[in-house]
KOLDRENDREN-948043 format. One record per residue: x, y, z of N, C-alpha, C in turn; residue number from 1. Coordinates in steps of 0.02 Angstrom, whole numbers. Example, Ala and Ser with C-alpha at 12.3 -4.5 7.8 and 13.67 -1.06 7.14 Angstrom:
% KOLDRENDREN-948043
+--------+--------+--------+--------+--------+--------+--------+--------+--------+--------+
:     nu :     nv :     nw :    cau :    cav :    caw :     cu :     cv :     cw : tormar :
+--------+--------+--------+--------+--------+--------+--------+--------+--------+--------+
:    660 :   -284 :    390 :    615 :   -225 :    390 :    660 :   -165 :    390 :      1 :
:    642 :   -112 :    354 :    684 :    -53 :    357 :    645 :      2 :    394 :      2 :
+--------+--------+--------+--------+--------+--------+--------+--------+--------+--------+
END
This chain:
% KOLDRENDREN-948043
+--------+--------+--------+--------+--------+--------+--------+--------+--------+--------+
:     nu :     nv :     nw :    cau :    cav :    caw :     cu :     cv :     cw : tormar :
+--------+--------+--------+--------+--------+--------+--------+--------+--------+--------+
:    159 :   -489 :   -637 :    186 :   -511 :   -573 :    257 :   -537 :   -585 :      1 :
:    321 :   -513 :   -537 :    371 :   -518 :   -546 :    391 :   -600 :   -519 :      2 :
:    424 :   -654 :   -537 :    450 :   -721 :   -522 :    492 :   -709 :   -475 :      3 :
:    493 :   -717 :   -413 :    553 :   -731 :   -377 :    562 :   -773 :   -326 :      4 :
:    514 :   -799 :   -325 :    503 :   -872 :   -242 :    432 :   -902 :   -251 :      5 :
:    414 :   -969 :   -224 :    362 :   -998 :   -216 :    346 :   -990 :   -131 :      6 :
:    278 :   -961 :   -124 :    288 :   -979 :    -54 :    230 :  -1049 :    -31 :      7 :
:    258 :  -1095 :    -74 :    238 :  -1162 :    -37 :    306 :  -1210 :    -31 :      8 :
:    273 :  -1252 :      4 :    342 :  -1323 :    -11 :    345 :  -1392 :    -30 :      9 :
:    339 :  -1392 :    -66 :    352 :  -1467 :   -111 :    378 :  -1479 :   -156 :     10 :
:    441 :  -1519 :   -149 :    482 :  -1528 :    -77 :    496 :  -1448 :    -39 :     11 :
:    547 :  -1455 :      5 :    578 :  -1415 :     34 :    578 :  -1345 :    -14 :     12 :
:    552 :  -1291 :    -24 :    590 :  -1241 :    -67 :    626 :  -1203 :    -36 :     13 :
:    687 :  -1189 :    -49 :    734 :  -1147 :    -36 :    768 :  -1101 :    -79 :     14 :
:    754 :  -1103 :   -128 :    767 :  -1058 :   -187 :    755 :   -998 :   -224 :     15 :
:    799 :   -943 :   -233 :    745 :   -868 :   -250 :    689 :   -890 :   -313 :     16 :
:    710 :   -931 :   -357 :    676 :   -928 :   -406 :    597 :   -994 :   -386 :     17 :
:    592 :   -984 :   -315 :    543 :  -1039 :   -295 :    493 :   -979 :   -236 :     18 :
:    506 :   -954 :   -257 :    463 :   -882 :   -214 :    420 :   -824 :   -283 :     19 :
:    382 :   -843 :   -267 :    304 :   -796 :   -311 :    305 :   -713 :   -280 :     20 :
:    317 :   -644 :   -322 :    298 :   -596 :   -270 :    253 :   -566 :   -315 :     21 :
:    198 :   -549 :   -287 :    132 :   -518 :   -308 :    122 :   -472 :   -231 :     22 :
:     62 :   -415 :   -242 :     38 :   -387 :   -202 :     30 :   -394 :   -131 :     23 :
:     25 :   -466 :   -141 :     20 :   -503 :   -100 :     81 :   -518 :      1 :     24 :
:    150 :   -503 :    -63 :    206 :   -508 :     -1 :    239 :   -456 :    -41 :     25 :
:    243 :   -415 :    -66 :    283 :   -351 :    -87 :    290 :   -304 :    -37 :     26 :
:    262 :   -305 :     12 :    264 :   -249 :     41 :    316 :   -282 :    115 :     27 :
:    320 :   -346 :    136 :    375 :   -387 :    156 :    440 :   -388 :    116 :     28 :
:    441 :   -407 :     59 :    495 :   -412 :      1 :    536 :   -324 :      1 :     29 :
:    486 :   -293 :     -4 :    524 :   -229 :     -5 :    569 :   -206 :     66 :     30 :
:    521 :   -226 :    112 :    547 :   -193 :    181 :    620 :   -223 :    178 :     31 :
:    642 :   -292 :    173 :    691 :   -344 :    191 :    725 :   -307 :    144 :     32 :
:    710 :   -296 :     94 :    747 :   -272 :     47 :    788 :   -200 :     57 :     33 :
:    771 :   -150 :    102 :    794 :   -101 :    147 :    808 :   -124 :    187 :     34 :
:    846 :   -172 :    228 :    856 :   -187 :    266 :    917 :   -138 :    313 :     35 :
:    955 :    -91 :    293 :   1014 :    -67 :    313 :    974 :      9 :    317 :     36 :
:    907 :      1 :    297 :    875 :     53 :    334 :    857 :     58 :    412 :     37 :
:    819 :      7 :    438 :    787 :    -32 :    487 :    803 :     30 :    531 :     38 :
:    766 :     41 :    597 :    808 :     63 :    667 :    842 :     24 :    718 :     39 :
:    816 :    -51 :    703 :    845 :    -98 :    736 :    854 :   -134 :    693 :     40 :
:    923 :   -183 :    705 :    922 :   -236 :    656 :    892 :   -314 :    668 :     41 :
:    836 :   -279 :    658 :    771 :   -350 :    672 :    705 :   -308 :    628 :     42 :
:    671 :   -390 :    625 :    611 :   -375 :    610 :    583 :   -438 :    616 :     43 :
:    499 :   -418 :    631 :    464 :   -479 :    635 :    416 :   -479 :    554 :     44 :
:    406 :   -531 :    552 :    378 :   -564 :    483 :    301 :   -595 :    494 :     45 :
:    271 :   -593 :    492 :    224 :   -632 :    507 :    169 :   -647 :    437 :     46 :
:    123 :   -687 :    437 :     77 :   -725 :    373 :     47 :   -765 :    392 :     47 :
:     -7 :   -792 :    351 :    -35 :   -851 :    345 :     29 :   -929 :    345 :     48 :
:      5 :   -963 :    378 :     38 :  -1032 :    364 :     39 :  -1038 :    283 :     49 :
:    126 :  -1070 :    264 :    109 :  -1079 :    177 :    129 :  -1027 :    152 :     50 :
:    137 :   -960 :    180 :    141 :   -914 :    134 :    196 :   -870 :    110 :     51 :
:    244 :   -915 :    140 :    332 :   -903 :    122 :    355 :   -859 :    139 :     52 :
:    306 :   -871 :    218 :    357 :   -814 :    255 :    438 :   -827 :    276 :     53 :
:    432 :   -893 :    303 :    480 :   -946 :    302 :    550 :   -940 :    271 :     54 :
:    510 :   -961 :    198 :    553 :   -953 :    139 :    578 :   -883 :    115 :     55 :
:    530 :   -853 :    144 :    589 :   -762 :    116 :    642 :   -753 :    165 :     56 :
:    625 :   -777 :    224 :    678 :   -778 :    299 :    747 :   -808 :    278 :     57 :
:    732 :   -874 :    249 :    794 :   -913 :    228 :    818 :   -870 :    176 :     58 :
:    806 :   -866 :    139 :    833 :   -831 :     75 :    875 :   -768 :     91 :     59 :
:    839 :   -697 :    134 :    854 :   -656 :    156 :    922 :   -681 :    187 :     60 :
:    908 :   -696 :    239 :    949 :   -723 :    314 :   1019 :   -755 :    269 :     61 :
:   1025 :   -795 :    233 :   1071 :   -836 :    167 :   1108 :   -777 :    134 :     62 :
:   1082 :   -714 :    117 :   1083 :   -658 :     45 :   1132 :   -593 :    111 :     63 :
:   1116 :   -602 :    162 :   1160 :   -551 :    205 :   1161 :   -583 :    273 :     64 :
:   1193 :   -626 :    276 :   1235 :   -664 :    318 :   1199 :   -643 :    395 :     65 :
:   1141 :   -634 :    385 :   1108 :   -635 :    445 :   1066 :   -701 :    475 :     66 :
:   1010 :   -705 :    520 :    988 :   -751 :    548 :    904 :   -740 :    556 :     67 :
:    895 :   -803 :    561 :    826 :   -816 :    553 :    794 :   -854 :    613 :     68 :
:    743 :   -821 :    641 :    733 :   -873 :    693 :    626 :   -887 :    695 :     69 :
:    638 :   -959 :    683 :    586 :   -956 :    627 :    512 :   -998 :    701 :     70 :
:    463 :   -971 :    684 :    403 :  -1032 :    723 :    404 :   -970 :    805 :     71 :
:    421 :   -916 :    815 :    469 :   -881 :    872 :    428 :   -877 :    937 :     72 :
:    337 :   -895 :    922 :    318 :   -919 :    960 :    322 :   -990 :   1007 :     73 :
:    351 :  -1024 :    988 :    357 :  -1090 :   1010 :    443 :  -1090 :   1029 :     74 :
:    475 :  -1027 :   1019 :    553 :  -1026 :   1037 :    575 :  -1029 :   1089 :     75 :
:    647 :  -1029 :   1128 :    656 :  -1009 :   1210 :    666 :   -934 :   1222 :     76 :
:    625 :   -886 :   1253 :    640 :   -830 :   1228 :    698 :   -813 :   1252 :     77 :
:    734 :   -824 :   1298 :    809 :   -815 :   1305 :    869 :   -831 :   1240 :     78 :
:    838 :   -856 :   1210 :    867 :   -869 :   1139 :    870 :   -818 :   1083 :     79 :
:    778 :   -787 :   1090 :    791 :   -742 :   1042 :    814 :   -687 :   1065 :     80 :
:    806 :   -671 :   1126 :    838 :   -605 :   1161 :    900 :   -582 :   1151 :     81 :
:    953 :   -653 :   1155 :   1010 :   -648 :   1156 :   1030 :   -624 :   1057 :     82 :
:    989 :   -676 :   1025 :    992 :   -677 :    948 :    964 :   -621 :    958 :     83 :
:    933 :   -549 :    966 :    909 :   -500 :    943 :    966 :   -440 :    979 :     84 :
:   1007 :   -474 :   1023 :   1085 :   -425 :   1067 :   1106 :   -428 :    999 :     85 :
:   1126 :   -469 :   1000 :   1181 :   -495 :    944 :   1162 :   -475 :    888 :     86 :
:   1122 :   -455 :    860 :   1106 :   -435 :    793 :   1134 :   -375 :    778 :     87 :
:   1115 :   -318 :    821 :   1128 :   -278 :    834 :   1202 :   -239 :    863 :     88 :
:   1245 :   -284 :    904 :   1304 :   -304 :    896 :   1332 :   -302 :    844 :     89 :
:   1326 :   -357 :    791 :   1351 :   -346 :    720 :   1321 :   -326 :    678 :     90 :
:   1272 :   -308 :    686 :   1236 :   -261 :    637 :   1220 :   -323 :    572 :     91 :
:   1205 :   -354 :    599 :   1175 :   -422 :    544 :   1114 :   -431 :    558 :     92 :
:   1061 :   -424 :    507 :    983 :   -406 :    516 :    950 :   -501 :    554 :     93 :
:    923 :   -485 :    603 :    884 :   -540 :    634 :    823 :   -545 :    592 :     94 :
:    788 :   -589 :    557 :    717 :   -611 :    562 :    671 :   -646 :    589 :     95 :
:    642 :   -639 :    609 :    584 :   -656 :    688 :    513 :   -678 :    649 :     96 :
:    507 :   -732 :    620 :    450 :   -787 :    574 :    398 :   -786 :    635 :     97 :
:    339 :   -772 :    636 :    290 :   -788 :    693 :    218 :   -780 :    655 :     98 :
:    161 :   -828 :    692 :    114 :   -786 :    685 :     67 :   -747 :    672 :     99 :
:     69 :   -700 :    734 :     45 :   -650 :    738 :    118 :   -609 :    774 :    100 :
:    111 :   -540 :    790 :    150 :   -490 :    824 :    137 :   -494 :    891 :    101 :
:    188 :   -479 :    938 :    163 :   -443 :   1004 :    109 :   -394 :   1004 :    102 :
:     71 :   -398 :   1023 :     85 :   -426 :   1089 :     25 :   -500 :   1104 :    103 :
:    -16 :   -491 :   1015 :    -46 :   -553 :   1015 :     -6 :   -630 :   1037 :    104 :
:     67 :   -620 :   1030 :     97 :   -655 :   1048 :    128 :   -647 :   1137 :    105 :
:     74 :   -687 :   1164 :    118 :   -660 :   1229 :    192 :   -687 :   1269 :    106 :
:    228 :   -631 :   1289 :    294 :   -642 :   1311 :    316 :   -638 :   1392 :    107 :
:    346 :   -668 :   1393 :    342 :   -689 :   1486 :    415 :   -626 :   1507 :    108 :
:    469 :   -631 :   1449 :    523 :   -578 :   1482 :    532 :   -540 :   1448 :    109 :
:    538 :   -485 :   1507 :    521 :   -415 :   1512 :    568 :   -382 :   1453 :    110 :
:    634 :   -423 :   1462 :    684 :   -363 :   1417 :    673 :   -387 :   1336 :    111 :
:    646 :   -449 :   1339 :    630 :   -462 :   1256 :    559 :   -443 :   1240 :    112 :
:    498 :   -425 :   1283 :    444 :   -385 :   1270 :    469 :   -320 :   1231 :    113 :
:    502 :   -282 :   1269 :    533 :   -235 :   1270 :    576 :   -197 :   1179 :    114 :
:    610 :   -254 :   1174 :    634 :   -254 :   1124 :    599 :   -283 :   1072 :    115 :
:    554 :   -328 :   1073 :    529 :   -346 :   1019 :    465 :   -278 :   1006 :    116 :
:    455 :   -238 :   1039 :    388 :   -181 :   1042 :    435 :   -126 :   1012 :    117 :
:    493 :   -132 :    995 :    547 :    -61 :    955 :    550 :    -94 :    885 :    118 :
:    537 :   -151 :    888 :    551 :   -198 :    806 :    486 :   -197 :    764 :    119 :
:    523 :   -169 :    684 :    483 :   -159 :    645 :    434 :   -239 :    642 :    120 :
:    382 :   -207 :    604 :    332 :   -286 :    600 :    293 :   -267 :    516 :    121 :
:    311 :   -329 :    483 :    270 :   -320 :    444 :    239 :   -377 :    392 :    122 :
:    184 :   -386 :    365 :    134 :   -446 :    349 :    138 :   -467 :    293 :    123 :
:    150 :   -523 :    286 :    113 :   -559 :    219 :     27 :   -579 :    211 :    124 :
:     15 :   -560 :    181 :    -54 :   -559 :    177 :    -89 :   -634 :    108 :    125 :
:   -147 :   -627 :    144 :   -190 :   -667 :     76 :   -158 :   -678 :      1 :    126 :
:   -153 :   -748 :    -22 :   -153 :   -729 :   -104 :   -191 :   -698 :   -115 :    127 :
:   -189 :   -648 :   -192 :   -229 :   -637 :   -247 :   -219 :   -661 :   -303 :    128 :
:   -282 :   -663 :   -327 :   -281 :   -697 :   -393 :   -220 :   -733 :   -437 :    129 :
:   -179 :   -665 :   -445 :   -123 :   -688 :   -504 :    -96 :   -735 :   -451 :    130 :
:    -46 :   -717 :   -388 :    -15 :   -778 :   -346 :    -68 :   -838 :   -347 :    131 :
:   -120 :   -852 :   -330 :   -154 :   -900 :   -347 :   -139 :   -945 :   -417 :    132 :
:   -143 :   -905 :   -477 :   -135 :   -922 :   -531 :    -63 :   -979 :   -545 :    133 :
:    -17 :   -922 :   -492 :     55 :   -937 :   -506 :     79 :   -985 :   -464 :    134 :
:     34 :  -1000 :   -428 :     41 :  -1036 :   -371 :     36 :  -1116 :   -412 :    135 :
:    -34 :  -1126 :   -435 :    -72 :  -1170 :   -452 :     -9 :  -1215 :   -531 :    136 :
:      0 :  -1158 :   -569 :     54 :  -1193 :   -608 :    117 :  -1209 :   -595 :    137 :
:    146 :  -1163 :   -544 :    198 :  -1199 :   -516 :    220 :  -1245 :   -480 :    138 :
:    158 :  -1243 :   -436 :    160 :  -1331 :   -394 :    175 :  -1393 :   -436 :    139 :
:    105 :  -1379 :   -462 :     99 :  -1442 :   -505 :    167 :  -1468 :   -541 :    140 :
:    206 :  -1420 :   -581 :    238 :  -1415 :   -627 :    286 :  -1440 :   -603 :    141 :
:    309 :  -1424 :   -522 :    368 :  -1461 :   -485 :    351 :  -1535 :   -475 :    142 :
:    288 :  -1538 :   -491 :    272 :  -1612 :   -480 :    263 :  -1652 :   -574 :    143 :
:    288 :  -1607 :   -620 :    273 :  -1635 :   -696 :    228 :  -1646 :   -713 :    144 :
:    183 :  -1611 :   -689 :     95 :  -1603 :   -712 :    100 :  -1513 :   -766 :    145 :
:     94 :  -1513 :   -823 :     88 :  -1450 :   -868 :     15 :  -1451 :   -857 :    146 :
:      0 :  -1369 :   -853 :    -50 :  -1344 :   -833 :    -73 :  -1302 :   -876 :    147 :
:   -111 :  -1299 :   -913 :   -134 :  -1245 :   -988 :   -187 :  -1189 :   -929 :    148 :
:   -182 :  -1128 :   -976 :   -196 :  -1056 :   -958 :   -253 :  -1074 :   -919 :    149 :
:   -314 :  -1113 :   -980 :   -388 :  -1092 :   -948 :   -368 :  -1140 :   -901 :    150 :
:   -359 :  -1180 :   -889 :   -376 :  -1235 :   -826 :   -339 :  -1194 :   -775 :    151 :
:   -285 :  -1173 :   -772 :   -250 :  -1109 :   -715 :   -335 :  -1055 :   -717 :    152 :
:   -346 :  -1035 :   -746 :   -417 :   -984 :   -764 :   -500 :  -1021 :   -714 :    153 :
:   -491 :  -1067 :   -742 :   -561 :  -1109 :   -705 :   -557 :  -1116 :   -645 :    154 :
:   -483 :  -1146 :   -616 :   -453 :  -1162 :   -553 :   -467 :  -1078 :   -491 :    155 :
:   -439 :  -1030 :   -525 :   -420 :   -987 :   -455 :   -494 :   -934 :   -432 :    156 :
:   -547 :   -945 :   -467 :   -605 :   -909 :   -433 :   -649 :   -981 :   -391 :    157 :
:   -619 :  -1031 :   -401 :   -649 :  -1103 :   -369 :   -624 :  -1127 :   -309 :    158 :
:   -549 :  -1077 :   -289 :   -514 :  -1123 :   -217 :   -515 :  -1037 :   -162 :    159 :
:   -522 :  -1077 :    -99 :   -524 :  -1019 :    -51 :   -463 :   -970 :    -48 :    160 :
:   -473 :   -931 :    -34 :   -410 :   -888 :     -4 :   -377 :   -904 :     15 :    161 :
:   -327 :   -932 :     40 :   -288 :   -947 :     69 :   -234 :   -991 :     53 :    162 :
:   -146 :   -995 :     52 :   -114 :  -1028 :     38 :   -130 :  -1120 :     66 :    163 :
:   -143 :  -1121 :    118 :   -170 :  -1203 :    118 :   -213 :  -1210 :     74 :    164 :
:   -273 :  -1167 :     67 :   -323 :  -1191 :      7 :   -289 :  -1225 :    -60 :    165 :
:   -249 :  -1194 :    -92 :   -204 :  -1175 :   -144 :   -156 :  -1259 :   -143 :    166 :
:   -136 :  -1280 :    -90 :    -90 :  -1325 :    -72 :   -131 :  -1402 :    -78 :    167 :
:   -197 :  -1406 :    -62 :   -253 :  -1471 :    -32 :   -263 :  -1439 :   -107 :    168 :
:   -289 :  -1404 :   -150 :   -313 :  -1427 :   -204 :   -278 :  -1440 :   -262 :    169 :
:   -210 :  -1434 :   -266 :   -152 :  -1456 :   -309 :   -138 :  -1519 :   -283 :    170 :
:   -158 :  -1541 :   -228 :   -145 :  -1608 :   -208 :   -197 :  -1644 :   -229 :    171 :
:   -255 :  -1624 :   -229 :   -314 :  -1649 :   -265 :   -315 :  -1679 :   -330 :    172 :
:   -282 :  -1639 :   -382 :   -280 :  -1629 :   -446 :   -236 :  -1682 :   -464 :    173 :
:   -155 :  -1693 :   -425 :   -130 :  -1749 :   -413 :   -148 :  -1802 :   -439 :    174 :
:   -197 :  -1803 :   -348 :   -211 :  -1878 :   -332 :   -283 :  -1913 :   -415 :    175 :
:   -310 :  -1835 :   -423 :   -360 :  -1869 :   -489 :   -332 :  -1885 :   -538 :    176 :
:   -283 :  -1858 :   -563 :   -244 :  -1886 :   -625 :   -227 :  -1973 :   -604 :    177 :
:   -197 :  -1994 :   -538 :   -165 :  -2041 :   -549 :   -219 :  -2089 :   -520 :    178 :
:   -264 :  -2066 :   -496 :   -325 :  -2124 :   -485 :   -360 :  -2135 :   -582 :    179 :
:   -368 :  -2080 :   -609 :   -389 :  -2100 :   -651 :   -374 :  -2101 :   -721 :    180 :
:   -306 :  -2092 :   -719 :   -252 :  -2104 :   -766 :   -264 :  -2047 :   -809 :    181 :
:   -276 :  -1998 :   -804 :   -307 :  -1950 :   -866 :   -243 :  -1898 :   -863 :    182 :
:   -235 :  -1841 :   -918 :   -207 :  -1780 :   -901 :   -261 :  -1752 :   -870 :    183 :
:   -219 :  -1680 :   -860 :   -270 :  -1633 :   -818 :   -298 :  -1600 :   -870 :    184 :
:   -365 :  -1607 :   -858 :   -415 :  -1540 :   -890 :   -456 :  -1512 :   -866 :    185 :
:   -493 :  -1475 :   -880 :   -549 :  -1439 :   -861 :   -594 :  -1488 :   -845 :    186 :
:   -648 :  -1540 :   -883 :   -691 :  -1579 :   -851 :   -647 :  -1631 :   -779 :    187 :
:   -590 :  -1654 :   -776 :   -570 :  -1696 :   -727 :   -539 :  -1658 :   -673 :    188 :
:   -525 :  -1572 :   -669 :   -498 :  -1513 :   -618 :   -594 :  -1518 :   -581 :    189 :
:   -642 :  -1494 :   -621 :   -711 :  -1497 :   -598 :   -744 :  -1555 :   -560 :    190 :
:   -719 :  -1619 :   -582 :   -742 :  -1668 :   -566 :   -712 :  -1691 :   -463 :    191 :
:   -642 :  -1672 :   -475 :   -601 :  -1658 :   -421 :   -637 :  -1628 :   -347 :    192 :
:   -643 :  -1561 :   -402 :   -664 :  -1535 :   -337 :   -752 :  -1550 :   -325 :    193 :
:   -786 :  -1557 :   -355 :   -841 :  -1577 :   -343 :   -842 :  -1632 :   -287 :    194 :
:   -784 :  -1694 :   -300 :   -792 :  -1735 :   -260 :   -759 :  -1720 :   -204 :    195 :
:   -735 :  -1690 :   -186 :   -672 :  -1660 :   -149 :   -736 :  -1602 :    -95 :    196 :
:   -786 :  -1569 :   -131 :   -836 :  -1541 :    -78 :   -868 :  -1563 :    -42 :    197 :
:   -878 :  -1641 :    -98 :   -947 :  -1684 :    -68 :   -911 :  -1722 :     -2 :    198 :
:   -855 :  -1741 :    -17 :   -814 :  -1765 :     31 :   -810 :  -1718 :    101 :    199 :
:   -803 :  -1644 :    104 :   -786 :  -1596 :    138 :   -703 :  -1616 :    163 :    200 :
:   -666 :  -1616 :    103 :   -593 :  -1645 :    103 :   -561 :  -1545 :     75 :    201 :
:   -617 :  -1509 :     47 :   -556 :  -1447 :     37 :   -615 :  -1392 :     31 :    202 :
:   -593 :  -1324 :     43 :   -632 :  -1275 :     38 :   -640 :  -1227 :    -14 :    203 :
:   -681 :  -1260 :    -83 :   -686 :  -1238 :   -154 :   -763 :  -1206 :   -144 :    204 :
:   -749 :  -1166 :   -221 :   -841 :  -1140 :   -237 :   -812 :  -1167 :   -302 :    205 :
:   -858 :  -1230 :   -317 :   -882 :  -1266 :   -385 :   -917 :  -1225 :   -427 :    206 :
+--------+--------+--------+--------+--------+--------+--------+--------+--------+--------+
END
């Protein structure tokens, strides 16, 4: 798996080398990456919460002086309408963070329905495994917690799918080290989440 972004945040990540690409968002990473292919100069992005969709937008949007317009459900759509004229105008690629796509996303005006139904769309999907893996040591690690292989190994068939999963149980691991003063290992990562089920505080298979 190639290093190039984290897609969580703690703190803020904004950085290429804070973005993870696995199977997972390659097929996003590539598209952006053609970008001067496009038929329009837009595209919508969409993912799981967490999963740097966000963060590839900034990065992108930063890397060719284009724009990002991020959350696009909760936007004014006269805003993005105009930001999706204008893109196209200067030929500076728009990114459109949402979601889901139109038309799961419903739109009240007609000429930005319109235009957003000609705009490419394409997904970040589920971690797998290795992003999991890479996920799990790099959090931590931004937080000065070193993470040895097997305990990365024990950890990623134990936390759900999903980038929040991934996020609540690195916070877990955290909070057990400093409640109980230990490094991290294998018996105190187990102990974590055990209590962490019994609690129904995160969504692991112990």
């Amino acid at each position: 798996m190639d290093q190039i972004a984290l897609p969580l945040d703690w703190p803020v990540a904004d950085r290429e080398q804070d973005f993870l690409l696995s199977d997972a968002n390659r097929a996003a990473f590539d598209h952006l990456r053609r970008w001067a292919l496009w038929p329009v100069m837009a595209t919508i992005v969409t993912g799981p919460r967490k999963s740097g969709r966000s963060l590839l937008g900034r990065i992108f949007a930063r890397k060719t002086g284009g724009r990002l317009v991020d959350d696009a459900e909760r936007q004014d759509e006269e805003a993005i309408f105009h930001a999706w004229n204008d893109a196209q105008a200067r030929h500076k690629p728009l990114i459109i963070v949402a979601d889901a796509p139109p038309p799961a996303w419903a739109i009240a005006l007609p000429d930005l329905r319109s235009r957003l139904a000609a705009t490419p769309h394409v997904e970040i999907g589920l971690p797998d495994d290795a992003l999991i893996a890479q996920l799990v040591v790099k959090l931590l690690g931004d937080r000065g917690i070193a993470v040895a292989r097997d305990i990365a190994d024990y950890l990623v068939p134990r936390i759900e799918r999903s980038y929040v999963s991934v996020l609540r149980v690195v916070d877990l691991l955290d909070q057990a080290m400093l409640s109980h003063h230990r490094r991290l290992t294998i018996p105190l990562a187990r102990q974590a989440l055990e209590e962490a089920r019994t609690a129904g505080r995160a969504r692991t298979h112990v």
